[in-house]
Residue frames relative to the residue before (quaternion, step in Angstrom):
aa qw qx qy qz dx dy dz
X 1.0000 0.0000 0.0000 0.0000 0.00 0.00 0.00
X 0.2162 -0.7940 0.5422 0.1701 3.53 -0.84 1.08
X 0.4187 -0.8076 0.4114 0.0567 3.46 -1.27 0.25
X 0.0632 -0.8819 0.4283 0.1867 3.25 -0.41 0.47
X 0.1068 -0.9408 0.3215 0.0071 3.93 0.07 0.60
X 0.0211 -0.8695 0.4918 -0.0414 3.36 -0.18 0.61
X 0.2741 -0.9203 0.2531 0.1175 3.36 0.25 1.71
X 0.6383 0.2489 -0.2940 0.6665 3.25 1.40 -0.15
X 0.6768 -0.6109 0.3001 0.2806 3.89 0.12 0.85
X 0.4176 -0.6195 0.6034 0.2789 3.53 -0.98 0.71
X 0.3826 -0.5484 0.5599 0.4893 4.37 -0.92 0.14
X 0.1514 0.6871 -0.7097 -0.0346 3.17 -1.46 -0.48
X 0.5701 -0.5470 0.5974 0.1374 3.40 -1.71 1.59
X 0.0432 0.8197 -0.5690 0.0490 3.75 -0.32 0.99
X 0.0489 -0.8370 0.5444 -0.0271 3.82 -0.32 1.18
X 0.0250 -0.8019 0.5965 -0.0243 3.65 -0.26 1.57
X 0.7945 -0.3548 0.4160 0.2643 2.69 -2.38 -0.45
X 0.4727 -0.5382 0.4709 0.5149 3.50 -0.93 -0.88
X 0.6668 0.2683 -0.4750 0.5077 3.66 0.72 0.11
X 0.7465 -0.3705 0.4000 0.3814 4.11 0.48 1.09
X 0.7979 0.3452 -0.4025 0.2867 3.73 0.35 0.36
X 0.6308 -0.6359 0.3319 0.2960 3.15 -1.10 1.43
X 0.2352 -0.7879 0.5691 -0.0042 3.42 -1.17 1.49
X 0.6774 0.2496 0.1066 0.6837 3.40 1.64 -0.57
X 0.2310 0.7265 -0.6424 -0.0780 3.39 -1.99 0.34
X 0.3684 -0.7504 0.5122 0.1971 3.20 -0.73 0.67
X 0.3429 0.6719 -0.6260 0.1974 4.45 -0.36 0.54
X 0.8925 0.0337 -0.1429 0.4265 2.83 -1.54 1.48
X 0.7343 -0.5940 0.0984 0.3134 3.38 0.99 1.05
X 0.6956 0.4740 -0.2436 0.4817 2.83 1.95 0.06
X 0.1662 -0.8620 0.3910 0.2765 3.52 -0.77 0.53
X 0.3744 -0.8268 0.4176 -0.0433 3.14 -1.56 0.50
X 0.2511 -0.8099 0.5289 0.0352 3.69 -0.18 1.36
X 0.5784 -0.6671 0.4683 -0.0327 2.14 -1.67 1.54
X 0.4249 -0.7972 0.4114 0.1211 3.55 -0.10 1.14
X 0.6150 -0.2419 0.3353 0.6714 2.95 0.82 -2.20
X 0.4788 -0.5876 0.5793 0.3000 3.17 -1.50 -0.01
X 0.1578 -0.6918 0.6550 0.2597 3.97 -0.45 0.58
X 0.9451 -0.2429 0.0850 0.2012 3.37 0.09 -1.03
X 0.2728 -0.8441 0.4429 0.1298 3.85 0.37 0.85
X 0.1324 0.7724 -0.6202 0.0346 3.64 -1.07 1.05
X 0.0556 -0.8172 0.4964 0.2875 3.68 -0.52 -0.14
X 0.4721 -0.6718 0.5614 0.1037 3.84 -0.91 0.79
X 0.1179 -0.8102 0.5467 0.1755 3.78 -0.58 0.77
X 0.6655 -0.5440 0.2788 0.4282 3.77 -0.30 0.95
X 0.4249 -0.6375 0.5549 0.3242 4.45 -1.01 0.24
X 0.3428 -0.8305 0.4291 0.0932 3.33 0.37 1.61
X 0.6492 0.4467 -0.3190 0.5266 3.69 1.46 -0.81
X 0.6191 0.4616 -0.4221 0.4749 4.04 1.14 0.61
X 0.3735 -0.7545 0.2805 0.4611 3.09 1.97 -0.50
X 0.1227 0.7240 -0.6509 0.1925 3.52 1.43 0.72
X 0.0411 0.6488 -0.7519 -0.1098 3.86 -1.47 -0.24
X 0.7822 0.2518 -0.4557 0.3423 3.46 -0.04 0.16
X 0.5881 -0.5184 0.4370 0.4410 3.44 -1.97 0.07
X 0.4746 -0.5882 0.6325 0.1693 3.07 -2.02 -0.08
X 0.0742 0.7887 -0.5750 -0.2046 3.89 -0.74 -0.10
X 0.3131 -0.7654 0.5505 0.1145 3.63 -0.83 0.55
X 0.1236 0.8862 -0.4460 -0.0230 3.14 -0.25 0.72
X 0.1388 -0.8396 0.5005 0.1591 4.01 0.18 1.41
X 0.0845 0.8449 -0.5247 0.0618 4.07 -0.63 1.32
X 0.5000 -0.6498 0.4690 0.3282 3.04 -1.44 0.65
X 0.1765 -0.5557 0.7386 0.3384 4.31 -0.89 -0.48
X 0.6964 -0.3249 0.5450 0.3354 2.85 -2.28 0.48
X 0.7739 0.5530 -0.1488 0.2703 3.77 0.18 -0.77
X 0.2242 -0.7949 0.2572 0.5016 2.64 2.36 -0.31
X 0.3640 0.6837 -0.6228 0.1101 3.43 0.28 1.04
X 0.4041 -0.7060 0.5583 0.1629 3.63 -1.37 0.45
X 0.4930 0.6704 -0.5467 0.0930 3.79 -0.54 0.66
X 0.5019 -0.4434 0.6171 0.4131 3.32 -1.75 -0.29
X 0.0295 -0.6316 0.7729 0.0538 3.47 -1.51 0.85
X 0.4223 -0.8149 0.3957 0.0325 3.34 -1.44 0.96
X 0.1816 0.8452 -0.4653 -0.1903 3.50 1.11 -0.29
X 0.2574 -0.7635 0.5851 0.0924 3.79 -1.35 0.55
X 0.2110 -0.8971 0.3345 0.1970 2.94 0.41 1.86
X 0.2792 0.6287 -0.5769 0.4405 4.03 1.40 -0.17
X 0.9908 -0.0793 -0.0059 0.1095 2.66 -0.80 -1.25
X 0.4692 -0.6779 0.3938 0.4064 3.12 1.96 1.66
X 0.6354 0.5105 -0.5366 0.2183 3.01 -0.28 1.30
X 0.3408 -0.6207 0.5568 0.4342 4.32 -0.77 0.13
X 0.0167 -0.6087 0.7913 0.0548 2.60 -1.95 -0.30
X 0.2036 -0.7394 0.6276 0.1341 3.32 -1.37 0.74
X 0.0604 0.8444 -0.5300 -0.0492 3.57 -0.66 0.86
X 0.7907 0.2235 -0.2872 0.4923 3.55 0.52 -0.08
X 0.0040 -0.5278 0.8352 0.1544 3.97 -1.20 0.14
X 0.2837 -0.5068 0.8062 0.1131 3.17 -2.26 0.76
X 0.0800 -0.7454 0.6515 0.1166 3.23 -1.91 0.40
């Protein structure tokens, strides 16, 4: 499986649920449904860089069969797409 990656994160318009999962995104003007969720982790910042906040990962499928990792950054309430798989 090949990858695409984008180390400081692509934006992306992210439209969830009430329990915080992504129902939608919006990148590069187009939007995108959410299929399923594969998998959800959350990451606690590298305190010796002085990060302090958390991270969530979040690895999903689109209706369309796309595959990526979407990032959300809970500082500064924001997404971010960083990986597509192929």
């Amino acid at each position: 499986m090949n990858a695409r990656l984008w180390a400081s994160g692509e934006p992306v318009a992210v439209t969830c649920d009430e329990h915080g999962r992504p129902l939608t995104f919006r990148w590069h003007g187009r939007r995108y449904t959410v299929e399923r969720v594969c998998n959800r982790w959350r990451v606690k910042g590298a305190w010796w860089k002085g990060e302090t906040g958390e991270h969530e990962y979040i690895k999903l499928a689109t209706a369309d069969g796309l595959l990526c990792l979407l990032l959300y950054e809970e500082e500064a309430q924001t997404w971010l797409l960083v990986r597509i798989y192929d």
